[in-house]
LUMGU-829291 format. One record per residue (C-alpha): y, x, z; residue number from 1. Coordinates in steps of 0.1 Angstrom, whole numbers, plus 5000, padded with zeros to 4 digits. Each point is the difference from the previous one (the first is absolute). Example, Ala and Ser with C-alpha at 12.3 -4.5 7.8 and 13.67 -1.06 7.14 Angstrom:
BEGIN
[[4955 5123 5078] 1]
[[5034 5014 4993] 2]
//
This chain:
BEGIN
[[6100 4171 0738] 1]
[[5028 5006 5025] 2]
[[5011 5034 5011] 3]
[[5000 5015 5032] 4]
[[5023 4984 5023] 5]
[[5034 5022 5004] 6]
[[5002 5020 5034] 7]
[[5028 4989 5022] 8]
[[5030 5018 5004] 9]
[[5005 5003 5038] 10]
[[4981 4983 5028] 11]
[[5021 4990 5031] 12]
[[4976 4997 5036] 13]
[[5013 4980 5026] 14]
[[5002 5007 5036] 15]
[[4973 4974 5010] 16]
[[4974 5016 4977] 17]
[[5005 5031 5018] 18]
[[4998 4982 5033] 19]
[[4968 4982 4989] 20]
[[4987 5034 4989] 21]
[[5001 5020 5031] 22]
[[4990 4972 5020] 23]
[[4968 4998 4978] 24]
[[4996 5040 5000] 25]
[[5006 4996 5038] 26]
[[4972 4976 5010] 27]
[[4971 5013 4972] 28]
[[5005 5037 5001] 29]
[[5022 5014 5026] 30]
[[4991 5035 5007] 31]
[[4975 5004 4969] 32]
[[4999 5014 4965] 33]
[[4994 4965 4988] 34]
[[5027 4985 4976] 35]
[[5009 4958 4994] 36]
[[5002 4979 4973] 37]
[[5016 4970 4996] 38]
[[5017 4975 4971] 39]
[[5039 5001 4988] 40]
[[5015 4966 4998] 41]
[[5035 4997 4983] 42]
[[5015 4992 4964] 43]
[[5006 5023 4971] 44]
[[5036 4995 4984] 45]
[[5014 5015 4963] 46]
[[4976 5034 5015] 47]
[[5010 5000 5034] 48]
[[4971 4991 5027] 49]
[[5011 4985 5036] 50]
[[4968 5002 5022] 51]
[[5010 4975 5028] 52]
[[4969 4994 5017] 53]
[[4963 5016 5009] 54]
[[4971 4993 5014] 55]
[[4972 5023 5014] 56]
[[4962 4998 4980] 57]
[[4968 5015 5016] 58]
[[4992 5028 4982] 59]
[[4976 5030 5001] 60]
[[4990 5037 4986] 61]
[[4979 5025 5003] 62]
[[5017 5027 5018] 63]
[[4971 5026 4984] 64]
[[4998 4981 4964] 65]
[[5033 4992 4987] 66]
[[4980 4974 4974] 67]
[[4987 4976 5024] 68]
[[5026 4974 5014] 69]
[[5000 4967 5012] 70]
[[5033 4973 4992] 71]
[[4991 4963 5014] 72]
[[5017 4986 4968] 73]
[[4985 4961 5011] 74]
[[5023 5003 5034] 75]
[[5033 5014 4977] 76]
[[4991 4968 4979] 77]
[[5004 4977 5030] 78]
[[5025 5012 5017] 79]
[[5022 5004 4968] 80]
[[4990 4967 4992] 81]
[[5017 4994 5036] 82]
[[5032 5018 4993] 83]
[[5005 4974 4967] 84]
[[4999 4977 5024] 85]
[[5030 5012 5018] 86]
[[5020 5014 4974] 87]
[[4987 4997 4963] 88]
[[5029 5026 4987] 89]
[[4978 5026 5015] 90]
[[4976 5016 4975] 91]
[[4976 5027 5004] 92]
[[5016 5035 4988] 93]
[[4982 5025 5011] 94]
[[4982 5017 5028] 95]
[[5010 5017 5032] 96]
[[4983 5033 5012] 97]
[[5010 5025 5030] 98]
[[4981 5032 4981] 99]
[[5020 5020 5003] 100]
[[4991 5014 4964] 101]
[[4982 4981 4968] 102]
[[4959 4996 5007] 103]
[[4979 5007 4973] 104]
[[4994 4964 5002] 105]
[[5031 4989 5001] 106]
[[4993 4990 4961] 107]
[[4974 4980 5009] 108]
[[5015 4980 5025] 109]
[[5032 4993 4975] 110]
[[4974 4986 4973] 111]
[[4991 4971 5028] 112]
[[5038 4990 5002] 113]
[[5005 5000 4964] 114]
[[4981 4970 5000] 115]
[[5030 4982 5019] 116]
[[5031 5018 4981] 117]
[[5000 5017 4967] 118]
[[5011 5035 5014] 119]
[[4999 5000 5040] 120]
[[5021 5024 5016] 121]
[[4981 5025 5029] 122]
[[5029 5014 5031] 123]
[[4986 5017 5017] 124]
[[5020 4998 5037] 125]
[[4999 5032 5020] 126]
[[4997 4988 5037] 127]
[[5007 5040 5015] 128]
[[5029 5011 4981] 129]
[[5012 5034 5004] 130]
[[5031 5002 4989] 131]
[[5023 4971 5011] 132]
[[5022 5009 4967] 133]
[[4976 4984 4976] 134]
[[4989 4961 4994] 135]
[[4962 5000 5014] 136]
[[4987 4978 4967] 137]
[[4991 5015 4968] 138]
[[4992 4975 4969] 139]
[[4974 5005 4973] 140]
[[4987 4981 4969] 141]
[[4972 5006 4980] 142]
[[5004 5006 4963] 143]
[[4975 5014 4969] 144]
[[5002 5033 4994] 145]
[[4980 5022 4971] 146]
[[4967 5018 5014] 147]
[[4990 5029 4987] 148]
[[4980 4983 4969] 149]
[[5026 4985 4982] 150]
[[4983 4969 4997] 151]
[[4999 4992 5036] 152]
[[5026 4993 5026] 153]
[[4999 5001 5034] 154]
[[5020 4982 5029] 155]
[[5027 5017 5021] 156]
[[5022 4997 5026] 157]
[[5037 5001 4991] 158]
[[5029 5003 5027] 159]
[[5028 4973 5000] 160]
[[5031 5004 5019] 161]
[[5004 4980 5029] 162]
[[5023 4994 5029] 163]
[[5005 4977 5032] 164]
[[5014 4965 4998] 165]
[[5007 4973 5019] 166]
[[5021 4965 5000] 167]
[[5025 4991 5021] 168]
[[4981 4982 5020] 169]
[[4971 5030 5008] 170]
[[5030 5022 5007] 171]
[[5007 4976 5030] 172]
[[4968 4998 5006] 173]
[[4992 5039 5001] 174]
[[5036 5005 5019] 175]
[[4985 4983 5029] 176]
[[4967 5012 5000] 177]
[[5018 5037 5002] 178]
[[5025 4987 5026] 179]
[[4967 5001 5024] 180]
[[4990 5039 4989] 181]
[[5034 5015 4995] 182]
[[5008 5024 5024] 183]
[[5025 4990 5022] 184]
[[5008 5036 5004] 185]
[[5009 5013 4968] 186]
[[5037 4989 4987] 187]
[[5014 4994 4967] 188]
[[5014 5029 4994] 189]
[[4968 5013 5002] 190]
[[4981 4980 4979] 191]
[[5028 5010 4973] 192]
[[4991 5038 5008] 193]
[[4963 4991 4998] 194]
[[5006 4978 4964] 195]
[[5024 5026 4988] 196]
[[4972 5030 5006] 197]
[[4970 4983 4984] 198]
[[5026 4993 4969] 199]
[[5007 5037 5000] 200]
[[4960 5010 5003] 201]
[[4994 4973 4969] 202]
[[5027 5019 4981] 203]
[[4985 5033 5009] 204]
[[4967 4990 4988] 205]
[[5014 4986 4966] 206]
[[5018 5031 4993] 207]
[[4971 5025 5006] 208]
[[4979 4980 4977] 209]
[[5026 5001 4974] 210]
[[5003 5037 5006] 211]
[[4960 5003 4993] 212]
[[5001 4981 4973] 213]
[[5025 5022 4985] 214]
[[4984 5029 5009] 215]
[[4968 4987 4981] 216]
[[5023 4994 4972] 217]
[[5011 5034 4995] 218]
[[4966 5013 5007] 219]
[[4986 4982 4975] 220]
[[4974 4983 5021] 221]
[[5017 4966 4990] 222]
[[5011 4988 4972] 223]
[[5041 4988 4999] 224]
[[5003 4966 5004] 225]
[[5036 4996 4989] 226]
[[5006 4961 5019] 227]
[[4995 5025 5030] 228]
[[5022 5025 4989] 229]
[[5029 4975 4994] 230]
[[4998 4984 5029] 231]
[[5002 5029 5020] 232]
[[5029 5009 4977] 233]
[[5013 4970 5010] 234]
[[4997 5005 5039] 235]
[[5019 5034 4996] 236]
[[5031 4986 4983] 237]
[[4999 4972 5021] 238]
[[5001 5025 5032] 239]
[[5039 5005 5013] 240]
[[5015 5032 5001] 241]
[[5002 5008 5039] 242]
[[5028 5025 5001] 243]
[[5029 4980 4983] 244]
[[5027 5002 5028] 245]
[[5005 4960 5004] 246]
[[4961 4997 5004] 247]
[[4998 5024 5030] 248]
[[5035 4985 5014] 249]
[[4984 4964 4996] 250]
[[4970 5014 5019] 251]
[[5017 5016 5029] 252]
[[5022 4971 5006] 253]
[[4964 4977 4999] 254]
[[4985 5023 5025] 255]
[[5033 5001 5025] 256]
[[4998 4969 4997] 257]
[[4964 4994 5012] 258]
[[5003 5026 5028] 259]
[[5032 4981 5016] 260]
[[4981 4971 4997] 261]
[[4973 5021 5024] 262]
[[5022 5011 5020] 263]
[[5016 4974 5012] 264]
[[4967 4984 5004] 265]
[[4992 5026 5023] 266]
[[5030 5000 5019] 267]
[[5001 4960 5002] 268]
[[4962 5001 5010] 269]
[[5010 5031 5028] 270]
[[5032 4980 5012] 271]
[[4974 4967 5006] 272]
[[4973 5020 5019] 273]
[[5029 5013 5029] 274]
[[5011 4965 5000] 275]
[[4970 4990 5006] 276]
[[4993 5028 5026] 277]
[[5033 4992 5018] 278]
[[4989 4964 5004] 279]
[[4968 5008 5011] 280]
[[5015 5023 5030] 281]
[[5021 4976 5012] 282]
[[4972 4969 5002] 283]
[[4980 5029 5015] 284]
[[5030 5005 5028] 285]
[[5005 4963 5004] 286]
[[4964 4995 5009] 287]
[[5000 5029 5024] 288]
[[5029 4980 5018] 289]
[[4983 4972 5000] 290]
[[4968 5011 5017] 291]
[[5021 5020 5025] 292]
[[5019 4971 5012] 293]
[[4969 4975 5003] 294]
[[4981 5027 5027] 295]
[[5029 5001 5019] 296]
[[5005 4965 5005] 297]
[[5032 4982 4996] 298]
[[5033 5015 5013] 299]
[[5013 4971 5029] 300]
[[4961 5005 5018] 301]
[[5002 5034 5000] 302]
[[5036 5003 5018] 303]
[[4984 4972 5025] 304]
[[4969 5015 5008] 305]
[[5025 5038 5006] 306]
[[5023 4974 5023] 307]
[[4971 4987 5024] 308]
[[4985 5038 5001] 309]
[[5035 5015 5011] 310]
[[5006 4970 5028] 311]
[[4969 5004 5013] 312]
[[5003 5043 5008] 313]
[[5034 4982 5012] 314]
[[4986 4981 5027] 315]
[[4974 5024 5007] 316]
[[5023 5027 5004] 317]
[[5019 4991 5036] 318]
[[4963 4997 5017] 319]
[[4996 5030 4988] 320]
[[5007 5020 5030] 321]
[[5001 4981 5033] 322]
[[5030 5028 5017] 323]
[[5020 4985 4976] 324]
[[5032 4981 5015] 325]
[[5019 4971 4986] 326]
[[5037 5015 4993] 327]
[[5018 4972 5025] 328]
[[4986 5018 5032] 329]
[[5018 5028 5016] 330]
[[4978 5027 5013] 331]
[[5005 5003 5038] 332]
[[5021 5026 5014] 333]
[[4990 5033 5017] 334]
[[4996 5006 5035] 335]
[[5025 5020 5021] 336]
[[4995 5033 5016] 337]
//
């Protein structure tokens, strides 16, 4: 009689079971409490599991009895009969579900799968994450554990670590899709802020649960594990010493560094928008001129049309009055006394 089959020692998702996911959560239940299932196609290799592909199964609970569910197990048979078809690498894994949390019949449900893998693997794929720090998948496997009766064992969920993977090819793939969605507005520099502050809030995190578990330690309310201890040993000694005198120089000279690069940025980015400004003046005042000149007219009509005007009060002006003499005529003279 074989053993039980070994549990795998990381589980890699790739982007387009995520995709798949939250398209499937997106069109069955949007804006209710219900959760998704669906099957985990990939390959398993020397402990490591890449899920590659999914597809969505209709599936159904009891929202008052957690007992009573519904898996159409004849459709996942077709369509993964289907999937062979198109790739025959991809086997059945495991099983997809958004949660957020393990069901009670979560158990259940991982018995059906067995039937197609010796230990399938449940992630459950958080579709609202809150934090944008942590990976929204979490990986379980079911193993025998002792029940109270020494006799009996019962089945239980174990956690598995597991992170996001992709090929080259569905980095391109993803880059593009992003390319659409990115906003336009928000720079590199700071997306490196933002990437640089979630690091920092994972690294917060990690530290105050090492500091708990400490605590516990001392309190006596765990018991030392010393792999934990060494390690943490480890992280301490490993930590530089900040105040040495050529670390603090090497900083300062990194941050000058960085801040001419801003400034001149600035100022190159300030000298461009006058220039800019500038130009836009002058096409402003070159316009002007141009609309100035075409009401007017041309310049040779105008001077002709101001020519005719003046000869004509020149003509008119002689018949002005009619006491007026021509200049050649001498007046008469005046008559003697």
């Amino acid at each position: 009689m074989s053993g039980p089959a070994p549990l795998p020692d990381l589980v890699v998702v790739h982007p387009l079971v995520l995709l798949s996911t939250v398209d499937h959560y997106n069109r069955v239940a949007l804006d209710t409490n219900k959760r998704v299932v669906g099957v985990l196609l990939g390959t398993t290799h020397k402990g490591k599991i890449d899920i590659t592909n999914t597809y969505a199964i209709p599936f159904e609970e009891d929202p008052k009895d957690p007992n009573v569910w519904f898996l159409d197990h004849i459709y996942h048979e077709k369509m993964y009969a289907m999937f062979r078809k198109v790739n025959i690498r991809e086997k059945v894994v495991g099983w997809y579900s958004t949660g957020p949390k393990i069901r009670p019949a979560d158990l259940e449900i991982n018995e059906v799968f067995r039937k197609y893998h010796s230990n399938p693997v449940l992630v459950i794929i958080d579709v609202h994450p809150q934090h944008d720090s942590t990976i929204p998948t979490k990986a379980y496997c079911s193993v025998e554990s002792p029940a109270e009766k020494r006799s009996e064992y019962r089945q239980t969920f174990v956690h598995i670590p597991s992170e996001i993977g992709a090929l080259e090819a569905e980095e391109i793939g993803v880059e593009h899709l992003l390319r659409d969605i990115r906003d336009t507005t928000v720079g590199t520099l700071s997306n490196q802020i933002a990437h640089k502050r979630n690091s920092l809030k994972v690294l917060e995190a990690h530290i105050k649960e090492m500091v708990a578990y400490l605590k516990n330690v001392v309190d006596g309310k765990l018991p030392p594990n010393y792999q934990i201890l060494y390690h943490i040993q480890d992280i301490f000694n490993l930590s530089p010493n900040l105040r040495v005198e050529e670390l603090v120089k090497a900083f300062a000279v990194k941050s000058n560094d960085e801040l001419m690069v801003v400034y001149l940025s600035s100022v190159i980015r300030s000298i461009v928008a006058l220039h800019d400004l500038i130009n836009n003046k002058l096409r402003n005042k070159e316009a002007l001129e141009a609309k100035s000149k075409d009401r007017n007219g041309s310049p040779g009509k105008s001077d002709a049309g101001e020519g005719s005007s003046d000869g004509e009060k020149g003509e008119a002006k002689p018949n002005e009055s009619s006491d007026t003499k021509p200049s050649g005529e001498k007046s008469p003279p005046a008559p003697k006394k």
